[in-house]
C-alpha positions as CSV (number, residue, x, y, z in Angstrom):
1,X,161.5,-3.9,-18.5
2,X,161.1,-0.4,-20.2
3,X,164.0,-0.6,-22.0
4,X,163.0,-4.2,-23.7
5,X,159.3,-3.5,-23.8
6,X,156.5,-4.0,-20.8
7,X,154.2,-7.1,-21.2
8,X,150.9,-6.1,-21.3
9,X,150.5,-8.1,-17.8
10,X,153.4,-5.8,-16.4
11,X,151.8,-2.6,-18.0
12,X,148.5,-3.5,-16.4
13,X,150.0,-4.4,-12.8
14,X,152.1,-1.1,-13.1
15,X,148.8,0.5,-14.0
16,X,146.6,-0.8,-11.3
17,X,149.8,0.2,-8.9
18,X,149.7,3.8,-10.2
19,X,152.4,3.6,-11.3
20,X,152.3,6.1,-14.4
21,X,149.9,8.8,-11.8
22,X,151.1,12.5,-11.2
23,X,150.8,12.1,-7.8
24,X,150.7,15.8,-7.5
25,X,147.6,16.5,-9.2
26,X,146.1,12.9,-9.4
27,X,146.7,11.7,-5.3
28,X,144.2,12.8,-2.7
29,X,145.4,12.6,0.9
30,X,144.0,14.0,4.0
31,X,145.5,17.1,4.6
32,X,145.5,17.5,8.8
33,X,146.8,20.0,10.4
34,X,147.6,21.9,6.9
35,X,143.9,22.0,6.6
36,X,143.7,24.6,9.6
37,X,145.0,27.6,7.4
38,X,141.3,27.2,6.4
39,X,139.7,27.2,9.7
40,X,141.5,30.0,10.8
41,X,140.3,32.2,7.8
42,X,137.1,30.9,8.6
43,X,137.5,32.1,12.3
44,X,138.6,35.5,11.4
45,X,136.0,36.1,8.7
46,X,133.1,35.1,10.7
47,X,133.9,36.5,13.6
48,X,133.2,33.6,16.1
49,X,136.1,34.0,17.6
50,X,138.9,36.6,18.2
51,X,142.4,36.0,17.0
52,X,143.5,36.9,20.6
53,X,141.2,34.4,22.3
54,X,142.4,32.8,25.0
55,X,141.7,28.8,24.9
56,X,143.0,26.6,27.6
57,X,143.9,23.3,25.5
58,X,144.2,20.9,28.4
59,X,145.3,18.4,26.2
60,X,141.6,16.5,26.3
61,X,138.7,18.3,24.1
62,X,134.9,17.0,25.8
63,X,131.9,17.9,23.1
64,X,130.1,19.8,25.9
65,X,126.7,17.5,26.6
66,X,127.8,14.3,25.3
67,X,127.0,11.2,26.1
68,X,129.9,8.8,26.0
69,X,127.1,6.0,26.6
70,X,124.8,7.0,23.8
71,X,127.8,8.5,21.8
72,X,131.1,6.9,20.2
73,X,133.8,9.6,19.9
74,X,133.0,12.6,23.0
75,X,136.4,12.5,23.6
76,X,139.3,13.7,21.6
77,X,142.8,14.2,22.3
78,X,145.9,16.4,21.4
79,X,148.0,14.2,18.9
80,X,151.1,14.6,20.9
81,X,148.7,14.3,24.4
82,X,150.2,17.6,25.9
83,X,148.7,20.3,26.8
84,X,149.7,23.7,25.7
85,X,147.9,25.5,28.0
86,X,146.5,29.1,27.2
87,X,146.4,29.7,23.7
88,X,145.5,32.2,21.2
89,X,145.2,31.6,17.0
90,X,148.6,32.6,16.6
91,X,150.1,30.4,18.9
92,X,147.6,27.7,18.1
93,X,149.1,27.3,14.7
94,X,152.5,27.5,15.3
95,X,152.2,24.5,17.9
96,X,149.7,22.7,16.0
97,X,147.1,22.8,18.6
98,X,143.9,20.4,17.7
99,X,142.1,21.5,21.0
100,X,142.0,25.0,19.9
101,X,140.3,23.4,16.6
102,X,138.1,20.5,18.1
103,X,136.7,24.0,20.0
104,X,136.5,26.0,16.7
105,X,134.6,23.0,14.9
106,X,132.3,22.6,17.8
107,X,131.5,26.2,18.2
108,X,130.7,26.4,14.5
109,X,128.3,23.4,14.4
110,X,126.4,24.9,17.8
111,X,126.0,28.0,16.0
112,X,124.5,26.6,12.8
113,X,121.3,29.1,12.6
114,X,124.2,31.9,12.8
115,X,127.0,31.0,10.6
116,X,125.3,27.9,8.7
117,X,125.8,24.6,8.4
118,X,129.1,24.9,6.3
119,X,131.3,28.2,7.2
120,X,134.8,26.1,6.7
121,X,133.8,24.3,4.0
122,X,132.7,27.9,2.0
123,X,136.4,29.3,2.7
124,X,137.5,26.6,1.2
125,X,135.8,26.7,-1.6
126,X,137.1,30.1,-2.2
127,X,140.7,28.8,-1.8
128,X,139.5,26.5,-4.3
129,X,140.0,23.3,-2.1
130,X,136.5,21.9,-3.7
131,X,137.4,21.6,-7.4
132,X,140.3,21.7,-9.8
133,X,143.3,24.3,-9.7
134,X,143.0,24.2,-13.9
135,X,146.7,23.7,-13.7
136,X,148.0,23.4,-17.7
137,X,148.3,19.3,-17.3
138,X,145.5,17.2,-18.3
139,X,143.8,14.5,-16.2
140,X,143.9,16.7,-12.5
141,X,141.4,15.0,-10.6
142,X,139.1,17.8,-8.0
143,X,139.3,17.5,-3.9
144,X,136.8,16.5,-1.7
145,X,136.1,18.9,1.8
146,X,134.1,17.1,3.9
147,X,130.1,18.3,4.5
148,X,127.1,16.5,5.3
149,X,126.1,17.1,1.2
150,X,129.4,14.9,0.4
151,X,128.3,12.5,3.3
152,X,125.5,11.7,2.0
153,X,126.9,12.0,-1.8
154,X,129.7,9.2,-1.0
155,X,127.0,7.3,0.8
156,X,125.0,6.8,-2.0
157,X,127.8,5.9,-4.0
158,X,129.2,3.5,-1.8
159,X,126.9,2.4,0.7
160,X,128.9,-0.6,2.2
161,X,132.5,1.9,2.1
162,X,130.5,4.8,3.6
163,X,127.6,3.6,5.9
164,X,127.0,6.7,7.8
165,X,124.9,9.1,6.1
166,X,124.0,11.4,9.4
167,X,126.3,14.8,10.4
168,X,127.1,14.8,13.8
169,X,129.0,17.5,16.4
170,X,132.2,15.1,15.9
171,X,131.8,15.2,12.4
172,X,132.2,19.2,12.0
173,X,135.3,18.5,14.9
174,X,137.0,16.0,12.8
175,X,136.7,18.3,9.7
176,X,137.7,21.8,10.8
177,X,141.3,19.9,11.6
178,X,141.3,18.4,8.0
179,X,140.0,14.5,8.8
180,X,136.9,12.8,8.1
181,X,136.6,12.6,4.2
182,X,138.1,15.2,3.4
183,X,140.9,14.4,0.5
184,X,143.2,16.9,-1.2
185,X,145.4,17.1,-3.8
186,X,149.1,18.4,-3.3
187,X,148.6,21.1,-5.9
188,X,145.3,22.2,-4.7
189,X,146.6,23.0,-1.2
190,X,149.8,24.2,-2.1
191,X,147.6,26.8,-4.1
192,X,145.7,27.5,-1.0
193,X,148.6,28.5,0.4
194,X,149.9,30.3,-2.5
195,X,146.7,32.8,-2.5
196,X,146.9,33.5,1.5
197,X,151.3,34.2,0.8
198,X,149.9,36.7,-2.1
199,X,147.1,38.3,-0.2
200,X,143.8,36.6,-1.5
201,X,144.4,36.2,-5.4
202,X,143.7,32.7,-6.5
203,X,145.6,32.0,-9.5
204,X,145.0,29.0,-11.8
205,X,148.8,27.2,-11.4
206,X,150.8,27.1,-15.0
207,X,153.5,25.1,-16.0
208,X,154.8,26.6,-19.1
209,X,154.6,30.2,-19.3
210,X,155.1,30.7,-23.0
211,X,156.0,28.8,-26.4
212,X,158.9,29.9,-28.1
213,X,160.1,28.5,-32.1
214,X,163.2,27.5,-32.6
215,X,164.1,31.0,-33.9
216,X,163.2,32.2,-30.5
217,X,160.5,34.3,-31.3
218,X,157.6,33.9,-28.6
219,X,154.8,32.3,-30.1
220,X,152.4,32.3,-27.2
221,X,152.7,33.6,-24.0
222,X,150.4,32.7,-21.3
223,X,149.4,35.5,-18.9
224,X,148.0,34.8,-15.4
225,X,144.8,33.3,-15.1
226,X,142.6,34.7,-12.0
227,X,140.1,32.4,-10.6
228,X,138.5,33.8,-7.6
229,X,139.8,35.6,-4.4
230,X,139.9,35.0,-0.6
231,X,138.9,38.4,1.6
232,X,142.3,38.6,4.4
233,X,142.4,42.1,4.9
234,X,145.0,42.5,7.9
235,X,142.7,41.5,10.5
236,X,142.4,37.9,9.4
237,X,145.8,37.5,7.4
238,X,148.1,39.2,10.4
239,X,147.5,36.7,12.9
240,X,147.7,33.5,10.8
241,X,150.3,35.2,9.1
242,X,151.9,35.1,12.6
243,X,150.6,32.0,13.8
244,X,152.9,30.0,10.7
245,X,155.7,32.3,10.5
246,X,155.9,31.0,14.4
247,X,155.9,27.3,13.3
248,X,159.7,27.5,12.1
249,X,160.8,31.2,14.0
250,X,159.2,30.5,17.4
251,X,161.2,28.0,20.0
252,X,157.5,26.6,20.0
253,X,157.2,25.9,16.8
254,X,156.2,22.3,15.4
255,X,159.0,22.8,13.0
256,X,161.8,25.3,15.2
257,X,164.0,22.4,15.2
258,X,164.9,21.6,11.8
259,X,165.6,25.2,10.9
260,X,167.7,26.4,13.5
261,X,169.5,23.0,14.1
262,X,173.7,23.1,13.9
């Protein structure tokens, strides 16, 4: 069909199929677990808890003082249903834990007139997980980190898609493990990552570095652009520095397997 020319009904079903997106910079998807390098700076910065915390993760996360009759959702539970016992940051993140992060939401919303209402979601920001990487392609479209401001933003949006306007205990659970609205782009959390690897610089992502004629002399060259920084001195990036190293290098390790298969 490309080669003998689209039909405008074939361009516009290709269109409405996304077809022609950069899935890269145009798709939002919820992140998950990959969302928990956030929490875990969020953790460390604040102070609420200690990297070398113990947490038993039984498997089952109860919101301490809810009512299953009066409340939907006072129950959640590990995505694989075990239970990995006595836990720390590190070893939360290298064996995915979502107990250790249903507690780290919870404590963070009970704690509200001492950290705020939005401690994760300001770390992200900083990693730049709210708005646009200014990557050099056009038409990059910006995340979304769930809040009770963007709860009530999409509400008013969309009323019928997003009925509930009200931020509940669950709601800060489900987001400090990447759920709930939250919706990133690929390039906006792979430069997340990028500024923890580096130490805290957030550079805008490029795709050409320079222009060169076709005597090649350099026309342009495009230096680095800095857009904001993330504080991990070694007290916060050590231990989830640790903690994902341990994902493919630890026996526990969600991903051990793959890397040290024959």
């Amino acid at each position: 069909s490309f080669i003998s020319g689209l039909s405008n009904t074939q361009y516009h079903q290709l269109i409405q199929e996304g077809a022609f997106n950069n899935y890269a910079i145009q798709g939002l998807y919820t992140p998950g677990s990959t969302f928990k390098l956030i929490s875990s700076t969020a953790e460390l910065q604040t102070g609420i808890l200690s990297a070398n915390k113990l947490i038993d993760d039984t498997g089952t996360f109860t919101v301490p003082g809810c009512l299953q009759s009066v409340n939907h959702g006072c129950v959640f539970h590990d995505d694989d249903n075990s239970a990995a016992g006595l836990i720390n940051l590190p070893t939360a993140l290298t064996v995915s834990s979502d107990y250790y992060f249903y507690n780290l939401g919870y404590l963070f919303w009970s704690q509200t007139n001492k950290y705020g209402q939005t401690p994760i979601q300001d770390v992200a920001a900083k990693y730049g997980l709210s708005q646009t990487t200014n990557i050099d392609l056009p038409n990059e479209v910006q995340g979304r980190v769930d809040s009770p401001a963007v709860r009530k933003a999409l509400h008013a949006e969309a009323p019928k898609a997003f009925p509930h306007v009200s931020w509940f205990t669950g709601d800060n659970i489900e987001m400090a493990f990447g759920q709930g609205t939250t919706a990133l782009t690929p390039i906006a959390l792979a430069n997340a990552y990028a500024t923890f690897a580096n130490g805290g610089t957030r550079y805008a992502p490029e795709v050409a570095a320079a222009i060169i004629n076709p005597h090649g002399k350099v026309v342009i060259r495009y230096a680095p652009r800095v857009l904001g920084h993330v504080s991990l001195p070694p007290g916060v990036r050590n231990p989830i520095l640790e903690g994902l190293t341990g994902v493919v290098n630890n026996p526990r390790g969600t991903a051990y397997g793959p890397f040290h298969s024959i």
